[in-house]
LUMVO-588450 format. One record per residue (C-alpha): residue number from 1; x, y, z; residue in one letter. Coordinates in Angstrom, 1 decimal. Layout:
N
r i=NUM | c1=X | c2=Y | c3=Z | aa=a
...
REM end
This chain:
271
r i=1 | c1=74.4 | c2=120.5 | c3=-128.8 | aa=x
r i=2 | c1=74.7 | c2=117.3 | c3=-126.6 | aa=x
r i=3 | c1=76.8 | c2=116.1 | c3=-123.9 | aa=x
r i=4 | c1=77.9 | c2=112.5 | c3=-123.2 | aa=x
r i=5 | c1=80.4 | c2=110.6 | c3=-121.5 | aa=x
r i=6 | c1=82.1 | c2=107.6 | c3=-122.7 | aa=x
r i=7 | c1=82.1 | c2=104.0 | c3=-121.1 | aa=x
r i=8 | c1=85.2 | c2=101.8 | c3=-121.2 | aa=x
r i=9 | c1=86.7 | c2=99.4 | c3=-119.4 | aa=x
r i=10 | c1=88.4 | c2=100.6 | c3=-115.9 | aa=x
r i=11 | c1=92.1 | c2=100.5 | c3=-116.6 | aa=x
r i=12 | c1=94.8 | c2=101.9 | c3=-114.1 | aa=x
r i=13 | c1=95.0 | c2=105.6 | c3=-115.0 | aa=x
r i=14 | c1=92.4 | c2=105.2 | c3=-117.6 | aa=x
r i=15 | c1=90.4 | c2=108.2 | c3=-118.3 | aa=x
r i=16 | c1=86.5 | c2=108.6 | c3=-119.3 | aa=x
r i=17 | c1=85.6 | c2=111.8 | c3=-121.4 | aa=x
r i=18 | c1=82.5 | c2=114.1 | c3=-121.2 | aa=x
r i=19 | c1=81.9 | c2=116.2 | c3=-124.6 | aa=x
r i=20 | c1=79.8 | c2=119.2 | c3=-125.6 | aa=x
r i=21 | c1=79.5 | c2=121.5 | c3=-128.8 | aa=x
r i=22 | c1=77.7 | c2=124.0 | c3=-130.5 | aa=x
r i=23 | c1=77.7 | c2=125.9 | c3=-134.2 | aa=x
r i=24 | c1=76.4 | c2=129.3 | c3=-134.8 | aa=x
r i=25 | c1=76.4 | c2=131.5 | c3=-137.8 | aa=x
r i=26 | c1=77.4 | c2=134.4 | c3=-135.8 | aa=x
r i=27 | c1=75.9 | c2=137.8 | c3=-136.3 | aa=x
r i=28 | c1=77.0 | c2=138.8 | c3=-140.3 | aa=x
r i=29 | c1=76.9 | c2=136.1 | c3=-142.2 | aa=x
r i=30 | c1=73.7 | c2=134.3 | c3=-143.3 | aa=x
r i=31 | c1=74.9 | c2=130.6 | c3=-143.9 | aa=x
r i=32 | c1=77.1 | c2=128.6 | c3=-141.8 | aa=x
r i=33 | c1=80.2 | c2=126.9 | c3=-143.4 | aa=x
r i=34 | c1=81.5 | c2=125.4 | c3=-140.3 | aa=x
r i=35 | c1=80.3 | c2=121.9 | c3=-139.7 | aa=x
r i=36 | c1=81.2 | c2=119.8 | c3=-136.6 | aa=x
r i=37 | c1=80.8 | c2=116.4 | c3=-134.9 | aa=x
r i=38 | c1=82.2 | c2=113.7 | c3=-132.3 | aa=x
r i=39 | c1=81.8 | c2=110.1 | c3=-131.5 | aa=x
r i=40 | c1=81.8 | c2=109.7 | c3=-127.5 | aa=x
r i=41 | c1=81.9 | c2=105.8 | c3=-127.9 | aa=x
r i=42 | c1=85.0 | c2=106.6 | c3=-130.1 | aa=x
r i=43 | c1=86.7 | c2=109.6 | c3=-128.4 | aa=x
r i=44 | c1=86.6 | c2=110.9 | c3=-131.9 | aa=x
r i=45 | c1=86.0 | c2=115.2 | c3=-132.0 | aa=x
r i=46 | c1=86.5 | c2=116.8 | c3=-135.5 | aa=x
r i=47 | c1=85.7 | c2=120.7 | c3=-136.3 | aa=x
r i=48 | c1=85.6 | c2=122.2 | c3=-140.0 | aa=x
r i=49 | c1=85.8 | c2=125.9 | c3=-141.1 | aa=x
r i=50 | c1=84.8 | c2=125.9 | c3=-145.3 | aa=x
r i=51 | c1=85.9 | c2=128.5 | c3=-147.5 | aa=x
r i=52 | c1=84.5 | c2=129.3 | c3=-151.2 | aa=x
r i=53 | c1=81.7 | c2=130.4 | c3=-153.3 | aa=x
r i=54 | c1=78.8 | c2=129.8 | c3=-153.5 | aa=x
r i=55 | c1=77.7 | c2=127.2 | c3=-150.9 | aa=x
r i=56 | c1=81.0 | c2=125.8 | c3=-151.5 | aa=x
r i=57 | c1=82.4 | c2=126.2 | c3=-147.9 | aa=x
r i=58 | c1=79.1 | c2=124.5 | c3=-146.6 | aa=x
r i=59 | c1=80.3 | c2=121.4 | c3=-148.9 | aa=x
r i=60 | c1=83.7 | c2=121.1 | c3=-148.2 | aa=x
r i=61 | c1=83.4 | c2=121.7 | c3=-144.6 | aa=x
r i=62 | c1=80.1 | c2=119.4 | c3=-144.3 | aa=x
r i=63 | c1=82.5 | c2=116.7 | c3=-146.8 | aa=x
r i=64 | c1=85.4 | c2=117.2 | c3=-144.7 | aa=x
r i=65 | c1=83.5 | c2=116.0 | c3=-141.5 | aa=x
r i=66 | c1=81.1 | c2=113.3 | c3=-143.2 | aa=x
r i=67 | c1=83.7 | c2=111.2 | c3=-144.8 | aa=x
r i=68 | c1=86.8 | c2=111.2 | c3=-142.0 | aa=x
r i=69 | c1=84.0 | c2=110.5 | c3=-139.5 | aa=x
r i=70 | c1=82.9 | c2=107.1 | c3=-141.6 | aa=x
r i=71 | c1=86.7 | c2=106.3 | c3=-142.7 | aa=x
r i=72 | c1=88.8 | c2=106.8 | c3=-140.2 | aa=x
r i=73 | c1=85.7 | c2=106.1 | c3=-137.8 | aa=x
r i=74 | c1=85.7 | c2=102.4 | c3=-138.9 | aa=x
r i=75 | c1=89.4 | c2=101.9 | c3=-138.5 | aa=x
r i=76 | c1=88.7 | c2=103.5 | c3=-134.8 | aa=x
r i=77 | c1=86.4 | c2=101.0 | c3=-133.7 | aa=x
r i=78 | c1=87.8 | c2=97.9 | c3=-135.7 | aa=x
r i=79 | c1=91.1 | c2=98.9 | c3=-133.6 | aa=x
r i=80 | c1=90.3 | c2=100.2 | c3=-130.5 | aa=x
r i=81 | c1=91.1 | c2=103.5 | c3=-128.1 | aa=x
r i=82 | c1=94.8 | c2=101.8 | c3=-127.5 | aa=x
r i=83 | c1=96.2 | c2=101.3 | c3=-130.6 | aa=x
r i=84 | c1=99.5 | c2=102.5 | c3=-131.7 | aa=x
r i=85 | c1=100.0 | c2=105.9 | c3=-131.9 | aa=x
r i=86 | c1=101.8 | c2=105.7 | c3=-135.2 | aa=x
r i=87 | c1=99.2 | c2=103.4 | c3=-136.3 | aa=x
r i=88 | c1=97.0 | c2=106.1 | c3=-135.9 | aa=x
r i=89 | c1=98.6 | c2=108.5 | c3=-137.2 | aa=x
r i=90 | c1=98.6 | c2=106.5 | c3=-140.3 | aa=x
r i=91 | c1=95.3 | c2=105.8 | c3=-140.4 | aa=x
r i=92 | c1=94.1 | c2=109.3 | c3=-139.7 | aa=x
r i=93 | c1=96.1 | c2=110.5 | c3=-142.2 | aa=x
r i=94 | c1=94.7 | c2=108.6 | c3=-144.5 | aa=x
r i=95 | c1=91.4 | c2=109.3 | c3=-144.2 | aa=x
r i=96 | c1=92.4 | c2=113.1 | c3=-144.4 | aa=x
r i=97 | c1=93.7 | c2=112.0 | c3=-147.8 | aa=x
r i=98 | c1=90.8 | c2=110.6 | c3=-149.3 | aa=x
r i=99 | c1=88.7 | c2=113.8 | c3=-147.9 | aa=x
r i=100 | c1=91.2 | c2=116.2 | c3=-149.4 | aa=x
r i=101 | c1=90.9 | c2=114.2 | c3=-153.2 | aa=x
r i=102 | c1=87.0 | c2=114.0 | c3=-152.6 | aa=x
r i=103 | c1=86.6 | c2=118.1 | c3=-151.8 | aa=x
r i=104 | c1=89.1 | c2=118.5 | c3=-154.9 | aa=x
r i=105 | c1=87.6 | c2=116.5 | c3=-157.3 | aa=x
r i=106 | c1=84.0 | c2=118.0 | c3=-156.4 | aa=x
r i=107 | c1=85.3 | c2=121.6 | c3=-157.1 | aa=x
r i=108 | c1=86.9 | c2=119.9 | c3=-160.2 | aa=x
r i=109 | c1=83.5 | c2=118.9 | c3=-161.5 | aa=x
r i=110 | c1=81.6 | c2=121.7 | c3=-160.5 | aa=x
r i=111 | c1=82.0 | c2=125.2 | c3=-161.5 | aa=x
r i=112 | c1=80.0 | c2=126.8 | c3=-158.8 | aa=x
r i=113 | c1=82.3 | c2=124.8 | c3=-156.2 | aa=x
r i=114 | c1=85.4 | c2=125.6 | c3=-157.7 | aa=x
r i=115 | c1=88.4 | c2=126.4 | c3=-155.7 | aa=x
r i=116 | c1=86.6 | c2=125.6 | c3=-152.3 | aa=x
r i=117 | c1=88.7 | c2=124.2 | c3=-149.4 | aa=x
r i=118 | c1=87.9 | c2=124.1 | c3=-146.0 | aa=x
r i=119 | c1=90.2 | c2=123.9 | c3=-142.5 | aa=x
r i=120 | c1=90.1 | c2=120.9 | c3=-140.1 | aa=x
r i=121 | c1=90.9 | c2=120.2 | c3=-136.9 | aa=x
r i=122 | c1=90.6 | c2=116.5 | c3=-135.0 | aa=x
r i=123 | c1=90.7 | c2=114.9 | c3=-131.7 | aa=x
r i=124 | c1=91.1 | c2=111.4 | c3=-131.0 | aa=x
r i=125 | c1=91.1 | c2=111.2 | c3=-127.0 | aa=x
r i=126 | c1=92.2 | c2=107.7 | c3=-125.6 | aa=x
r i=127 | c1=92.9 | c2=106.5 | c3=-122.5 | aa=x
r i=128 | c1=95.8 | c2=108.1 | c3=-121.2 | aa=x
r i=129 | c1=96.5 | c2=110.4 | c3=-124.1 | aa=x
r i=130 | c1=94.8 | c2=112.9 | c3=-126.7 | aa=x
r i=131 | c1=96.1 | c2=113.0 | c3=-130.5 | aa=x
r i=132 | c1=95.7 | c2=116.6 | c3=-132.4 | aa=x
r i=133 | c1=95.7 | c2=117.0 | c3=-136.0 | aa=x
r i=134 | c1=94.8 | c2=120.3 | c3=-138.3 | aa=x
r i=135 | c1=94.9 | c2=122.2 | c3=-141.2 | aa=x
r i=136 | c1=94.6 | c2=125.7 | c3=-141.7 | aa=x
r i=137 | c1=93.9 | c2=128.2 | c3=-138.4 | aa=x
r i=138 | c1=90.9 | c2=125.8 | c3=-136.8 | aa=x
r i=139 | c1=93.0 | c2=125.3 | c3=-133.2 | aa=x
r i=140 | c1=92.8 | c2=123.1 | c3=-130.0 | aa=x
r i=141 | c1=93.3 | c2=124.4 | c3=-126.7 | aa=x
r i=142 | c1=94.2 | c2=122.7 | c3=-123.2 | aa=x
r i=143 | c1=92.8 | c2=124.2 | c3=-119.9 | aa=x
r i=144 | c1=94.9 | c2=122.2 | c3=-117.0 | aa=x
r i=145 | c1=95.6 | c2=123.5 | c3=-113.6 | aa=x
r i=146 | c1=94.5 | c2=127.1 | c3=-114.2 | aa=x
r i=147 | c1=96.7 | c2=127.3 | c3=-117.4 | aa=x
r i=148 | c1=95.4 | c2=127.8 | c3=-120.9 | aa=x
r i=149 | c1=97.2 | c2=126.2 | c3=-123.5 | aa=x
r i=150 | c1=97.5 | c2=126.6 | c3=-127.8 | aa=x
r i=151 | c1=98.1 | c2=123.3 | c3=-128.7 | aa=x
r i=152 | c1=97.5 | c2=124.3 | c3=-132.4 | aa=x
r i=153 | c1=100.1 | c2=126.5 | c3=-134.5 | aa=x
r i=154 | c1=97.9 | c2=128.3 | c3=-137.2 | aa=x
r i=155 | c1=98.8 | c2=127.8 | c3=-141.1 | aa=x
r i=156 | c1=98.6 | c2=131.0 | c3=-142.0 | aa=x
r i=157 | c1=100.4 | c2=133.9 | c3=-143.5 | aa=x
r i=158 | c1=99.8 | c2=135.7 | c3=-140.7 | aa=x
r i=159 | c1=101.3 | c2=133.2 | c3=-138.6 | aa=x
r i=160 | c1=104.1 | c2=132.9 | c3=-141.0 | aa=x
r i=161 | c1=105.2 | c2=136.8 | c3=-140.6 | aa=x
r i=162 | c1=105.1 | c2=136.3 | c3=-137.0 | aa=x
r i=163 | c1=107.3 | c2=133.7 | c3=-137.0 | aa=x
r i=164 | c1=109.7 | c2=135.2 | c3=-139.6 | aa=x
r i=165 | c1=109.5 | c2=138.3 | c3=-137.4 | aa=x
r i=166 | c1=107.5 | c2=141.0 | c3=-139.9 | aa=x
r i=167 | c1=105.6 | c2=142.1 | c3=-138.1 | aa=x
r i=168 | c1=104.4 | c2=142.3 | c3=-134.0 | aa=x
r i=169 | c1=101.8 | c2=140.5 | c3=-132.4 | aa=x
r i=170 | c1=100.3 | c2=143.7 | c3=-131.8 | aa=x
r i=171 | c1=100.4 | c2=144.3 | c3=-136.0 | aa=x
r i=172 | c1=98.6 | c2=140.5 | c3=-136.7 | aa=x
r i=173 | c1=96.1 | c2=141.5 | c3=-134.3 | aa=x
r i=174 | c1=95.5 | c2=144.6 | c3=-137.2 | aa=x
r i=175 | c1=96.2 | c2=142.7 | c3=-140.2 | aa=x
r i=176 | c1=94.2 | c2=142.4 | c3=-143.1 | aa=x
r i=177 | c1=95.5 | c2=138.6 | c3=-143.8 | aa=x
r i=178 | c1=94.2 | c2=137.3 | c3=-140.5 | aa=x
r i=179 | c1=92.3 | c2=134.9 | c3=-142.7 | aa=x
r i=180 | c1=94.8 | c2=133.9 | c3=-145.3 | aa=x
r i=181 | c1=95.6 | c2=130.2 | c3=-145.0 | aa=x
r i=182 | c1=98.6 | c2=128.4 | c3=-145.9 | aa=x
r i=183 | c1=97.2 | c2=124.9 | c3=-145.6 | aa=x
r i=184 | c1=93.9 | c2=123.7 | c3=-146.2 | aa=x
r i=185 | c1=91.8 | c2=120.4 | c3=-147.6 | aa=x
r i=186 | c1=90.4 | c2=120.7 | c3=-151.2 | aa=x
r i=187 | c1=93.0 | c2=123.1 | c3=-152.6 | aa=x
r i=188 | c1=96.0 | c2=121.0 | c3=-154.1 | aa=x
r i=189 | c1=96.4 | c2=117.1 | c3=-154.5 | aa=x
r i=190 | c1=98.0 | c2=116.0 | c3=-151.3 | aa=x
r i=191 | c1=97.8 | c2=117.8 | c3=-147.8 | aa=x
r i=192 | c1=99.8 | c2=117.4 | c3=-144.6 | aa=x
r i=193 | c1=97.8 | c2=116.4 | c3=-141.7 | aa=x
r i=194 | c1=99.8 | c2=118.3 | c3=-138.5 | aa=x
r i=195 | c1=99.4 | c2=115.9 | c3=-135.4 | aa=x
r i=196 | c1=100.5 | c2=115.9 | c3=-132.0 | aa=x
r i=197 | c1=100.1 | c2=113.4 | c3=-129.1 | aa=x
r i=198 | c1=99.8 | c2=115.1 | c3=-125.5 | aa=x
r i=199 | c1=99.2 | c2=113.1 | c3=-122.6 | aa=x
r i=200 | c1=96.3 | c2=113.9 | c3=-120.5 | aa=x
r i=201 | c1=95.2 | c2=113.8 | c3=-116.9 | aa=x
r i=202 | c1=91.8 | c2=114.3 | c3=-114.8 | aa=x
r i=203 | c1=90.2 | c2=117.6 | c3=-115.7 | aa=x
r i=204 | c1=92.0 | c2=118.8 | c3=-118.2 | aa=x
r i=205 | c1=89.6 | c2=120.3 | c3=-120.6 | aa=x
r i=206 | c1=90.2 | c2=120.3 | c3=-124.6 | aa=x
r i=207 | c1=88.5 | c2=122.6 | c3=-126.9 | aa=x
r i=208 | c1=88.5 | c2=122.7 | c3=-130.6 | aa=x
r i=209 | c1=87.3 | c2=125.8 | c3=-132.1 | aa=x
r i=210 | c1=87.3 | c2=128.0 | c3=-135.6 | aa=x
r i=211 | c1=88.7 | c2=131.1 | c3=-136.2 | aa=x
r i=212 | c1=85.6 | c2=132.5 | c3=-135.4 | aa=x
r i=213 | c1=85.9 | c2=131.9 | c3=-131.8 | aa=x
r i=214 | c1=89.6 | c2=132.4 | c3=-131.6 | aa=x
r i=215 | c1=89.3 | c2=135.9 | c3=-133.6 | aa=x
r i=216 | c1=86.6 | c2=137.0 | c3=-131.5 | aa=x
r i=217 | c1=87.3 | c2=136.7 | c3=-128.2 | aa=x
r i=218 | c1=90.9 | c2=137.1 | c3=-126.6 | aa=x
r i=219 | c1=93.0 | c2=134.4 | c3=-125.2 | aa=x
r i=220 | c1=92.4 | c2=136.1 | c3=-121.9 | aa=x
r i=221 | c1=88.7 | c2=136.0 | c3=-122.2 | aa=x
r i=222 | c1=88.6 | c2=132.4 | c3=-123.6 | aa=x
r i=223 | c1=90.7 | c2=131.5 | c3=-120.2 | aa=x
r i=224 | c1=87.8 | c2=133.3 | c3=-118.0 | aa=x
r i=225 | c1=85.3 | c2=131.2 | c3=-119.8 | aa=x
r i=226 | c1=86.5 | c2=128.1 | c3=-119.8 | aa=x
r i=227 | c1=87.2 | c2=128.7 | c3=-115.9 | aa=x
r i=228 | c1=83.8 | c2=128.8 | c3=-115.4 | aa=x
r i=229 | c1=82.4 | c2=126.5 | c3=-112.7 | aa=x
r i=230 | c1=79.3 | c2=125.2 | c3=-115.1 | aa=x
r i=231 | c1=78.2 | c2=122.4 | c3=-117.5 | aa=x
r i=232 | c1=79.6 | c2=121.6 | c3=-120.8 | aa=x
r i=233 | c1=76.9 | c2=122.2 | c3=-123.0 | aa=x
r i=234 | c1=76.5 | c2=125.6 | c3=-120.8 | aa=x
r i=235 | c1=80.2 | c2=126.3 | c3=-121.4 | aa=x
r i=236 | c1=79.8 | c2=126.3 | c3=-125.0 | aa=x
r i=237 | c1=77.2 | c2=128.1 | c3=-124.6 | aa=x
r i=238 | c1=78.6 | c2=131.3 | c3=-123.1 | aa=x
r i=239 | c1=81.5 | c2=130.5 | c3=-125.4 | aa=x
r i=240 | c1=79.5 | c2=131.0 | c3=-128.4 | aa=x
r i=241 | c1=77.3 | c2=134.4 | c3=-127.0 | aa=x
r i=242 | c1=80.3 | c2=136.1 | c3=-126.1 | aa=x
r i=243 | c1=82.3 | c2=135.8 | c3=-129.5 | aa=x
r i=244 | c1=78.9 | c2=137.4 | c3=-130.9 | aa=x
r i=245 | c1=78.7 | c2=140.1 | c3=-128.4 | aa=x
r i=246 | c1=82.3 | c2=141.2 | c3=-129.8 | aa=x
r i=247 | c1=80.9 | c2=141.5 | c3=-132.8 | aa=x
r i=248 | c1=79.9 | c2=137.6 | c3=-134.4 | aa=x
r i=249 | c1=81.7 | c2=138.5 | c3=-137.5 | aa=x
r i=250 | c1=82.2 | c2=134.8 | c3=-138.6 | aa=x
r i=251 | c1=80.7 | c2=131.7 | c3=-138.3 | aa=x
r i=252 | c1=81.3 | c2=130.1 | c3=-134.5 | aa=x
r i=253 | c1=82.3 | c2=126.5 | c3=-133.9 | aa=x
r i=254 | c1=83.2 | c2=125.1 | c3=-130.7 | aa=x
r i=255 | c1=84.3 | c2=121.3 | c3=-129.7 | aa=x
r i=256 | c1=84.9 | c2=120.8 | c3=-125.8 | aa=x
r i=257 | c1=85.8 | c2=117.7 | c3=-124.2 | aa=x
r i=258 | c1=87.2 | c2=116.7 | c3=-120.4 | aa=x
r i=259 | c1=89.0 | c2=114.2 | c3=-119.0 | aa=x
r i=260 | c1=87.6 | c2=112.5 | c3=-115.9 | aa=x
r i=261 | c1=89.3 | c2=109.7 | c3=-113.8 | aa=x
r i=262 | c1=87.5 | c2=106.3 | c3=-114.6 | aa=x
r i=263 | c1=88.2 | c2=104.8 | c3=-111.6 | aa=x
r i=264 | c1=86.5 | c2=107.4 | c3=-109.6 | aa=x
r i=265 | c1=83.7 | c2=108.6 | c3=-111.9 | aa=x
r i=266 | c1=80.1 | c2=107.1 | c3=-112.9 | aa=x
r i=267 | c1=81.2 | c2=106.0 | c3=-116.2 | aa=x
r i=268 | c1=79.1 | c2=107.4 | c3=-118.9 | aa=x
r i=269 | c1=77.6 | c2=110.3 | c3=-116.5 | aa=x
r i=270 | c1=76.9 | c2=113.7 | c3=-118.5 | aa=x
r i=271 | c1=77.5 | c2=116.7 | c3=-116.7 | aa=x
REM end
């Protein structure tokens, strides 16, 4: 777990960004298939929850991560934190592509990885603006003025019945398909990369997570936490404790990242 801020140059409005994060296995299960990682100097978060036997989750997931960090990181720097929006777009979903044929192709050619997939979730904060992309139930949240924010709609059955109106939120919270997904890497030849751009002001606080997180501790709770008048790193921290003193029953992943005001902060300060 690290935190660090990012340096740029002092634009009008321009924001800086502090990050921290943290894995965990949780309290059942022996290996950890999520894999995580961000760039500060690139404003690039990106959060992976694998699926399959074997160790195959640990591949996908840890392929997932690996190879959009090194593609779609190189486009990042060649073009900077203000290019286009639909530029990026573009580009980021291209580097999902060639992560989705790579996971496929290894399960392809290897028995023991066969039919693994993983979810995905990605930040690119700029400037003035964050972009959100994922697939699967991975999410991103927005704490801004003492209001806690899903940025994220879930692919999922379950998601899927609530929206068709089967069942009640207070049946999904009871389901046994609260880990079904609809959308995933790895699983079929070409995957839609969901993305969102959402403007973003001084303190607003983004955090990427896996189901793990988000299934273990209420929306409620996550809102109390995140309120919390401490560091990043410890943030994540307490994040990751309590979702395994309600149980830990899946491998817990967390991503955070805050906007400061350039202008006003010590660029590159951690805090």
């Amino acid at each position: 777990m690290a935190s660090f801020g990012i340096t740029g140059p002092a634009l009008g409005g321009a924001l800086s960004w502090d990050f921290a994060a943290l894995t965990n296995s949780g309290r059942v299960r022996a290996n950890n298939e999520d894999a995580i990682a961000f760039d500060p100097t690139l404003g690039l978060a990106i959060l992976a929850d694998g699926m399959g036997g074997y160790n195959g989750g640990e591949v996908a997931s840890g392929m997932a991560i690996a190879l959009l960090q090194a593609s779609f990181g190189r486009w990042l720097a060649h073009s900077g934190p203000l290019a286009h929006p639909r530029a990026l777009r573009r580009a980021l979903q291209a580097g999902v592509d060639e992560s989705n044929q790579a996971i496929l192709e290894a399960g392809i050619s290897n028995v023991q990885l066969q039919g693994m997939g993983t979810t995905l979730v990605v930040a690119v904060f700029g400037p003035q603006r964050a972009i959100v992309g994922h697939i699967g139930d991975s999410r991103c949240y927005r704490l801004r003025n003492g209001q806690l924010d899903l940025l994220t709609r879930d692919h999922s059955l379950l998601q899927e019945q609530l929206d068709a109106g089967i069942i009640t939120a207070e049946q999904a919270a009871q389901s046994p398909h609260r880990n079904l997904v609809t959308r995933a890497l790895g699983i079929e030849r070409h995957v839609d990369l969901e993305m969102h751009a959402h403007a973003a002001q001084p303190d607003d606080l983004f955090m990427l997570c896996s189901d793990g997180l988000s299934e273990m501790v209420s929306d409620a709770q996550l809102f109390t936490l995140l309120l919390q008048d401490i560091g990043l790193p410890e943030k994540a921290t307490l994040l990751v404790a309590t979702a395994n003193d309600n149980g830990g029953r899946d491998n817990i992943s967390v991503v955070l990242a805050r906007a400061g005001d350039m202008n006003t902060s010590e660029p590159g300060k951690t805090k």
